[in-house]
RODO-2510 file (C-alpha; in nm, 4 decimals, decimal comma):
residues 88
     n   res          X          Y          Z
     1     x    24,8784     6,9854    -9,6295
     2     x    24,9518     6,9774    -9,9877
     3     x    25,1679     6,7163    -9,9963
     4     x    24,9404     6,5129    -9,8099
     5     x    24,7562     6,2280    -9,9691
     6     x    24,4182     6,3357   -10,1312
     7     x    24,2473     6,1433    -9,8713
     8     x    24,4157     6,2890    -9,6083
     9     x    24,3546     6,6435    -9,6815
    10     x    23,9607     6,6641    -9,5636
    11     x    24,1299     6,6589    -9,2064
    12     x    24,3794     6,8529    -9,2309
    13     x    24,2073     7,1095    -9,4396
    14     x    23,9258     7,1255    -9,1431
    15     x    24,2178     7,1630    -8,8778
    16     x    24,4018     7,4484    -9,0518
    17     x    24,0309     7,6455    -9,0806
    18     x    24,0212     7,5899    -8,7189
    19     x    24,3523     7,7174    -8,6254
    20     x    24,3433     8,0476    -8,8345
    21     x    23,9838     8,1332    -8,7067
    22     x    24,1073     8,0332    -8,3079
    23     x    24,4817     8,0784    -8,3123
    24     x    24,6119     8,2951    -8,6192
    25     x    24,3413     8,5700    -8,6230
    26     x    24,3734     8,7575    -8,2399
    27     x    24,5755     8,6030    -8,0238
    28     x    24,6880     8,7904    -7,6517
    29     x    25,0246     8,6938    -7,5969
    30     x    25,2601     8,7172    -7,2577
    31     x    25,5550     8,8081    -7,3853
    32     x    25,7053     9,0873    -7,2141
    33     x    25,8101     9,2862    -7,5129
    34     x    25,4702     9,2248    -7,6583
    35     x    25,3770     9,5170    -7,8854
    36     x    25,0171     9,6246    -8,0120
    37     x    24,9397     9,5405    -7,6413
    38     x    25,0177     9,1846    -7,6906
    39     x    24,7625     9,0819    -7,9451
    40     x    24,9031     8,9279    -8,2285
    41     x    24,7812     8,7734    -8,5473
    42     x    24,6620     8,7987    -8,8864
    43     x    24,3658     9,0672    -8,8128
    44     x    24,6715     9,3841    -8,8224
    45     x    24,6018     9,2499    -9,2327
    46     x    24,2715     9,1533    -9,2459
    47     x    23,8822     9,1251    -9,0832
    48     x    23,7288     8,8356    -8,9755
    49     x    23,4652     8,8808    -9,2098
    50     x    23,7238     8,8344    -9,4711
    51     x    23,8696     8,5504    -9,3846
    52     x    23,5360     8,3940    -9,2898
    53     x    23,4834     8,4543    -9,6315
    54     x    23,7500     8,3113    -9,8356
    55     x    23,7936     7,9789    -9,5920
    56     x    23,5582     7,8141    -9,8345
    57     x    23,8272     7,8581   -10,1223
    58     x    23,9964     7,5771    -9,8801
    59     x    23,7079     7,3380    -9,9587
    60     x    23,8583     7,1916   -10,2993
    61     x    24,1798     7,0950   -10,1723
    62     x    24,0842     6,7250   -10,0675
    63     x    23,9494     6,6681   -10,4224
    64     x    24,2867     6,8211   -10,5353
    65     x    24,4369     6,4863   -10,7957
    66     x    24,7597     6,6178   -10,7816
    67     x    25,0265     6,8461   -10,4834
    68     x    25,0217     7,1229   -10,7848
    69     x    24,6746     7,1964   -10,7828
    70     x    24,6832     7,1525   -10,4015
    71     x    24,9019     7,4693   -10,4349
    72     x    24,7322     7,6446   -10,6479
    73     x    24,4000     7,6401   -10,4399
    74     x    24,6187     7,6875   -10,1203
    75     x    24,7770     8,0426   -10,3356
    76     x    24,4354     8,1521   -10,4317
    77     x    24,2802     8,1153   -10,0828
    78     x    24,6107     8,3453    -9,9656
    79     x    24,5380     8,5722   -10,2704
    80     x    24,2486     8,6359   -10,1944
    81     x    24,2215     8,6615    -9,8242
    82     x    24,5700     8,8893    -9,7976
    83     x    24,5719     9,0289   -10,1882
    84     x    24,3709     9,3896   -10,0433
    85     x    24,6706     9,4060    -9,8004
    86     x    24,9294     9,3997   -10,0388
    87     x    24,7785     9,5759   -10,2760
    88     x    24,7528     9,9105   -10,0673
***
């Protein structure tokens, strides 16, 4: 996504938003030595409210003029939404 061309990024930016809310956050899996009763995903770090709230730190990336500050919006979106896990 960051390497991608500026004008490229709107898409791809709107398609990673929709895979964390529908795939990454709480997903049941089949596996059969699933643990947690086979939900998996990024809420055992965080809330939905959360991440609802720092998937607008996305929003600058297709403006992004160069793959650095790509990065650097991409680390503070990550900072942000997982920094309270880390920090405790």
């Amino acid at each position: 996504m960051c390497r991608c061309h500026p004008r490229g990024r709107h898409r791809l930016v709107e398609m990673f938003k929709d895979l964390l809310l529908k795939e990454c956050f709480r997903t049941k899996v089949t596996w059969k030595n699933a643990t947690r009763g086979g939900w998996r995903g990024w809420y055992m770090w965080t809330d939905l409210q959360s991440l609802e709230q720092c998937l607008p730190l996305l929003d600058g990336m297709p403006q992004a003029v160069s793959e650095s500050e790509a990065y650097l919006l991409l680390g503070r979106f990550f900072d942000a939404l997982l920094g309270r896990y880390a920090a405790r």
